[in-house]
NULUM-88735 format. One record per atom (N, C-alpha, C): residue number from 1; residue in three letters; x, y, z. Coordinates in pm, whole numbers. Layout:
BEGIN
seq type east north up
NUM Ala X Y Z
...
This chain:
BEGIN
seq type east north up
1 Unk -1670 5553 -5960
1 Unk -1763 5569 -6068
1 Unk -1838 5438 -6096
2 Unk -1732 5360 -6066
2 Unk -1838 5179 -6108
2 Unk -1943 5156 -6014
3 Unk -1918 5187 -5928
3 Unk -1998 5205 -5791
3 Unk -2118 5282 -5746
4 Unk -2127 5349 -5858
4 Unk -2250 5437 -5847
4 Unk -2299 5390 -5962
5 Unk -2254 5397 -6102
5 Unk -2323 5288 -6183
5 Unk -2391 5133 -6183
6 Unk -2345 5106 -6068
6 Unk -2426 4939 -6058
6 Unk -2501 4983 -5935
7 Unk -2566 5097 -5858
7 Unk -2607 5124 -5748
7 Unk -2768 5146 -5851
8 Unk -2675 5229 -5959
8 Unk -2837 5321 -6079
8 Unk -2899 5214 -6137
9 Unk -2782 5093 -6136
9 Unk -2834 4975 -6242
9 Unk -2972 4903 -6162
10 Unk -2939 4879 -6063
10 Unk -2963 4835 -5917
10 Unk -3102 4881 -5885
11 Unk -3112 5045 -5900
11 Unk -3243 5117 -5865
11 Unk -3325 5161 -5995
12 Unk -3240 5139 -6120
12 Unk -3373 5144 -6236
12 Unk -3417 5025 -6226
13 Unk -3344 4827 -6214
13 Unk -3432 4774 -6246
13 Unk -3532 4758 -6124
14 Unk -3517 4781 -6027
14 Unk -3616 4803 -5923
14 Unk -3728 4899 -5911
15 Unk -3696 4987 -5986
15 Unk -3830 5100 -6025
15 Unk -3869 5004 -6108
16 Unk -3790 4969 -6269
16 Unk -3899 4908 -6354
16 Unk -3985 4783 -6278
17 Unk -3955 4712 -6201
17 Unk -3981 4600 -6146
17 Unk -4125 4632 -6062
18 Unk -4128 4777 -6018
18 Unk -4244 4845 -5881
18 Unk -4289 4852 -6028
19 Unk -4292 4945 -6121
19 Unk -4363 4990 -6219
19 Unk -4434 4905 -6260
20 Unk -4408 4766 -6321
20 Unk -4441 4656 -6398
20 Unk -4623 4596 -6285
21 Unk -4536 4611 -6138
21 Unk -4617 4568 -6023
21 Unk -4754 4623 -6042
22 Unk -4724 4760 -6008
22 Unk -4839 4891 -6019
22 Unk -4910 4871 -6165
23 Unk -4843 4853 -6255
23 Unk -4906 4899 -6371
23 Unk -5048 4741 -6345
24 Unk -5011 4641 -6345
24 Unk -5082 4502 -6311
24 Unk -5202 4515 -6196
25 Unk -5165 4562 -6079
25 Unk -5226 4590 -5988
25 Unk -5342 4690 -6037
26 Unk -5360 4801 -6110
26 Unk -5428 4883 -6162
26 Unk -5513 4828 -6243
27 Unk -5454 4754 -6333
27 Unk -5541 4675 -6430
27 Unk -5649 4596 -6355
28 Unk -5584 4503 -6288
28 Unk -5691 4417 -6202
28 Unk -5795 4537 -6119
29 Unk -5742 4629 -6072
29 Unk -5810 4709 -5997
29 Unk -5974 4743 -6091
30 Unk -5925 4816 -6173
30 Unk -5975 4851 -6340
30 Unk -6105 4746 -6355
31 Unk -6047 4625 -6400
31 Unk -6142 4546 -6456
31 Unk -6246 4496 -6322
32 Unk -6198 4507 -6173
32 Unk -6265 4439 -6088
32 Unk -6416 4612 -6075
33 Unk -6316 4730 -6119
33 Unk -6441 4840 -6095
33 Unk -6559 4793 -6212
34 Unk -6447 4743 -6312
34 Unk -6588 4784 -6488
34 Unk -6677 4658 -6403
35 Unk -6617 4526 -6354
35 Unk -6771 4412 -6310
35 Unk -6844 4488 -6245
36 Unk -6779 4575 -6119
36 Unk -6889 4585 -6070
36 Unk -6981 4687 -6103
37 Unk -6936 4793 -6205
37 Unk -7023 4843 -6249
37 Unk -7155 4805 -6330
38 Unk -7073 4691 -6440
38 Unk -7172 4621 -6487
38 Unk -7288 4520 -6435
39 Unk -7237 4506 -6323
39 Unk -7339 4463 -6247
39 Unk -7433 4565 -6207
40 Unk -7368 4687 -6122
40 Unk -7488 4772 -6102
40 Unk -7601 4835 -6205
41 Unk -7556 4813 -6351
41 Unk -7608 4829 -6455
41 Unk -7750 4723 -6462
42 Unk -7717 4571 -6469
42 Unk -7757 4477 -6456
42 Unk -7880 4532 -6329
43 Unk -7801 4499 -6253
43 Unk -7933 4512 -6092
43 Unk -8015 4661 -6124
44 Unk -7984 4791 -6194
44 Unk -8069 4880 -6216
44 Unk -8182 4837 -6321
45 Unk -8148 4729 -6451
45 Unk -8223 4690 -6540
45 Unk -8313 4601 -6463
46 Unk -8264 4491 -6410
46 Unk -8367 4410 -6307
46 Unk -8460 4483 -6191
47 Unk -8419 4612 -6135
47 Unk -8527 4675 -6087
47 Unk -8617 4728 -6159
48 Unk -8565 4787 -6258
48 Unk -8658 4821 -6308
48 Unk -8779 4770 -6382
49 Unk -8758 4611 -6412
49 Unk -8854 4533 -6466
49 Unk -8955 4520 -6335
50 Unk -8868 4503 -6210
50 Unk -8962 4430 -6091
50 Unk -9081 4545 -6097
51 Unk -9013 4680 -6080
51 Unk -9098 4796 -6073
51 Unk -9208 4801 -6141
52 Unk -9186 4732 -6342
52 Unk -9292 4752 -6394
52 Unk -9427 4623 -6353
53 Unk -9316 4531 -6311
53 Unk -9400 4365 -6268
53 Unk -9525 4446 -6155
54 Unk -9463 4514 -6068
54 Unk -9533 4543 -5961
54 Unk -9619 4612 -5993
55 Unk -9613 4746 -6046
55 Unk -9695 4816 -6101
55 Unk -9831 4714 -6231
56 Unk -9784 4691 -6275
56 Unk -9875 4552 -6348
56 Unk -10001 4484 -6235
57 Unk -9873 4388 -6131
57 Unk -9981 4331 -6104
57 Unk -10083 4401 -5930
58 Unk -10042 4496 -5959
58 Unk -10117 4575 -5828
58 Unk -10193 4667 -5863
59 Unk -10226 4684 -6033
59 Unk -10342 4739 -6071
59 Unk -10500 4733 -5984
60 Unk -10495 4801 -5942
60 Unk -10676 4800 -5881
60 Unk -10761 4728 -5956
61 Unk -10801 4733 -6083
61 Unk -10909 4692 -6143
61 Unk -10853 4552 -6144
62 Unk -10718 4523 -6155
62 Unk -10695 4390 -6162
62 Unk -10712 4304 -5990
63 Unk -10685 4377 -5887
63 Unk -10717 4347 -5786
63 Unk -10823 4332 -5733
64 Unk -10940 4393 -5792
64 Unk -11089 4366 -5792
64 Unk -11113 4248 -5831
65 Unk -11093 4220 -5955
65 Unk -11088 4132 -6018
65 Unk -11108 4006 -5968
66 Unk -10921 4034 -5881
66 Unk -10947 3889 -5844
66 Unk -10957 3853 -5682
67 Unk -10984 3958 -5652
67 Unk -11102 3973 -5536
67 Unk -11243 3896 -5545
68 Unk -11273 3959 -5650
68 Unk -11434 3862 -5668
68 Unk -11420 3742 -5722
69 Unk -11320 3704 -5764
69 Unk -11262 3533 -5819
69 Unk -11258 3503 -5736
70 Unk -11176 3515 -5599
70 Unk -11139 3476 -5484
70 Unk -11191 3474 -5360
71 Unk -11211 3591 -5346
71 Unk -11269 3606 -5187
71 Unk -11407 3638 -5175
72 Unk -11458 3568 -5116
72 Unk -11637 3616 -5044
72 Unk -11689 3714 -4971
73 Unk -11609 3802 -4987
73 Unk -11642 3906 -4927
73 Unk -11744 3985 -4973
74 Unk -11823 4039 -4886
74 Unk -11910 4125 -4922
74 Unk -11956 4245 -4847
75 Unk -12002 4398 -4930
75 Unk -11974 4531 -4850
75 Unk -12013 4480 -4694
76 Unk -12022 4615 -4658
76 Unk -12050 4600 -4475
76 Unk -12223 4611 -4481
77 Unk -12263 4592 -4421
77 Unk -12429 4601 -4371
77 Unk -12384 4694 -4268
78 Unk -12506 4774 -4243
78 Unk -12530 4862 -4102
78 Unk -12582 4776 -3995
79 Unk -12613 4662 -4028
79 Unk -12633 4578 -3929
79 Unk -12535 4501 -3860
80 Unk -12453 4499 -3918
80 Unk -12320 4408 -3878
80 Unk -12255 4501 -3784
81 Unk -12298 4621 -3779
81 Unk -12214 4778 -3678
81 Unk -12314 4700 -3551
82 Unk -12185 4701 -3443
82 Unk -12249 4740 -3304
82 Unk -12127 4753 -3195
83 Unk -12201 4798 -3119
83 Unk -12163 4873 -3020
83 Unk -12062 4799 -2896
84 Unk -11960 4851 -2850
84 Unk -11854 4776 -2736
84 Unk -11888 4746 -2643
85 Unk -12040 4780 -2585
85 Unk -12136 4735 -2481
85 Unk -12196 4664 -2528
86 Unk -12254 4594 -2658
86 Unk -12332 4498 -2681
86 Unk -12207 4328 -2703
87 Unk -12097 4332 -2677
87 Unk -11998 4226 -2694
87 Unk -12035 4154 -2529
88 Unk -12062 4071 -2536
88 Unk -12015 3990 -2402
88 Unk -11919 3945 -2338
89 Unk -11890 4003 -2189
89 Unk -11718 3980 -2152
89 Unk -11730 3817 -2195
90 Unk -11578 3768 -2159
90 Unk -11521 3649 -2152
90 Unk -11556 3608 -2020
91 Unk -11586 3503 -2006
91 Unk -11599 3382 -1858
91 Unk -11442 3413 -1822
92 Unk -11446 3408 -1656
92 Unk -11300 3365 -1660
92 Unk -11262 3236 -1641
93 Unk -11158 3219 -1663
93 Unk -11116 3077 -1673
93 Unk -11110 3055 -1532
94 Unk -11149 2889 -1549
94 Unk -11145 2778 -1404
94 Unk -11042 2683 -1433
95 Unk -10963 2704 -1332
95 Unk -10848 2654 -1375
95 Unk -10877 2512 -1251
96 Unk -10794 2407 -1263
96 Unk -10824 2285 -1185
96 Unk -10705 2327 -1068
97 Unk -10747 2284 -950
97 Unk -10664 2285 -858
97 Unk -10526 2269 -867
98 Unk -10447 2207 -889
98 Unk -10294 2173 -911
98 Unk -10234 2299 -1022
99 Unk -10299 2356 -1136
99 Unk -10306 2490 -1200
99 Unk -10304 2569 -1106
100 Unk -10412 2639 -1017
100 Unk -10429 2743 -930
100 Unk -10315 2748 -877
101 Unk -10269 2621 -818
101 Unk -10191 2619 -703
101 Unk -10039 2663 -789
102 Unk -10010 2631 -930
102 Unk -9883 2640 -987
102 Unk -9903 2790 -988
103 Unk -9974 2848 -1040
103 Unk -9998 2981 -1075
103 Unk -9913 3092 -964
104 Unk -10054 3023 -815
104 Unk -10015 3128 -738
104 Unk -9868 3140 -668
105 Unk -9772 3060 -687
105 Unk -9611 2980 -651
105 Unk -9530 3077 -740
106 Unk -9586 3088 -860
106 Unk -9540 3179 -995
106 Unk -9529 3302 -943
107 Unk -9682 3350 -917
107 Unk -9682 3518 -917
107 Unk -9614 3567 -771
108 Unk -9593 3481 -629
108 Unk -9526 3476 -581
108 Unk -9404 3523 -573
109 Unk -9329 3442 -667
109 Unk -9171 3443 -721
109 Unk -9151 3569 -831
110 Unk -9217 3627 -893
110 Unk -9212 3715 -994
110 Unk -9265 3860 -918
111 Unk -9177 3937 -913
111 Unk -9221 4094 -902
111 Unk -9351 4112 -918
């Protein structure tokens, strides 16, 4: 009978001991979910400002704005339109002898 009583003694304080563990472990668990929730709280409030920032400053009329503050641009002319036959090819390049000669050693060696 003593023998099974110090076996129970033995395995309650060892449950209380897991219990005490778990109950701690949970807590930390607990408080590490509420940060990060509160953070995702946080980062939803900060998007949502960026959202209104953006929306703000990508207003059109405000982009006109400062379009004509800024840039020189001006509409298109129908004169400025022409045609892919009126462009003049490119010259080809003249390359100096010791070039030519690297070149053709290159395309040689390459597929």
């Amino acid at each position: 009978m003593r023998g099974v009583t110090v076996v129970t003694l033995i395995m309650l304080i060892a449950v209380s001991y897991g219990l005490y563990r778990l109950k701690y472990t949970v807590e930390a668990q607990r408080n590490h979910v509420t940060a990060i929730e509160n953070q995702i709280e946080t980062d939803k409030r900060a998007i949502k400002v960026l959202r209104a920032e953006w929306a703000y400053l990508t207003r059109p009329q405000r982009l006109e704005d400062l379009s004509k503050d800024f840039m020189t641009l001006e509409p298109l002319r129908a004169g400025q339109i022409s045609n892919l036959e009126d462009i003049p090819e490119r010259p080809a390049e003249i390359l100096p002898e010791e070039d030519a000669a690297d070149r053709t050693e290159v395309s040689e060696v390459a597929p």
